[in-house]
N, C-alpha and C positions, 0 to 999 in steps of 0.2 A: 504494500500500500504506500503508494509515495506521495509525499507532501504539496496542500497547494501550492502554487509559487507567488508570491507577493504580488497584490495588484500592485500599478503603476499608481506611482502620483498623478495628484490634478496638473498641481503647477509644472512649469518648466524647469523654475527657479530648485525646487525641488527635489527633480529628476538629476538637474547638473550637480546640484550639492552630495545625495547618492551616491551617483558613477565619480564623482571622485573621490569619494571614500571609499570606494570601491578597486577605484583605480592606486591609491595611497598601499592601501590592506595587502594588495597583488602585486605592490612594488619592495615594501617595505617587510614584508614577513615570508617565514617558510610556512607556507599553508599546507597541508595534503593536497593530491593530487586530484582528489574528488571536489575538494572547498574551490581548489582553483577553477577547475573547469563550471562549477555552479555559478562563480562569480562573475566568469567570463558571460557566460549565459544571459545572467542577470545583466549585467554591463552592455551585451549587445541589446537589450528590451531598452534598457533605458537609453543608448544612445537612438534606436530606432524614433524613440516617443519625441525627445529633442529634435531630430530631426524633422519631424513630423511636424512638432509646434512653429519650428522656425521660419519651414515654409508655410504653412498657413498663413503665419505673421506676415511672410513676404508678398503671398496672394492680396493680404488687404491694406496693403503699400498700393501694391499693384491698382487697386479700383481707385486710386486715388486719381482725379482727372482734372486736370486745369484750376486745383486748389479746389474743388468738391468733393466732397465724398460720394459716391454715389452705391447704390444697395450693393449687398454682397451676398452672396447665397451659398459661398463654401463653409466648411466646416470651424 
């Protein structure tokens, strides 16, 4: 029976605070060989969500038009 695996954060801010404690833990310590690849794991969810948020952010740069904002309908 194996364990759920942590929902994602809401925030961004969040996510990057995480994956770099995540990243720090995986540079900084001898981990077992299972803790590391879990963390990797986890480390690729949360840069994916980062990712994810970033460009969102970028999409609604993007609707910005001649100093308007105009509707957005993505995510």
């Amino acid at each position: 029976m194996s364990a759920e695996p942590p929902a994602l954060p809401t925030r961004y801010e969040d996510a990057l605070a995480e994956l770099e404690r995540l990243v720090q833990a995986m540079d900084s310590a001898q981990m077992p060989l299972d803790l590391l690849l879990d963390s990797y794991r986890r480390g690729a969810e949360l840069l994916e969500f980062c990712r994810g948020r970033l460009q969102a952010v970028e999409d609604q740069v993007k609707v910005l038009e001649d100093g308007q904002l105009k509707d957005w309908t993505g995510e």
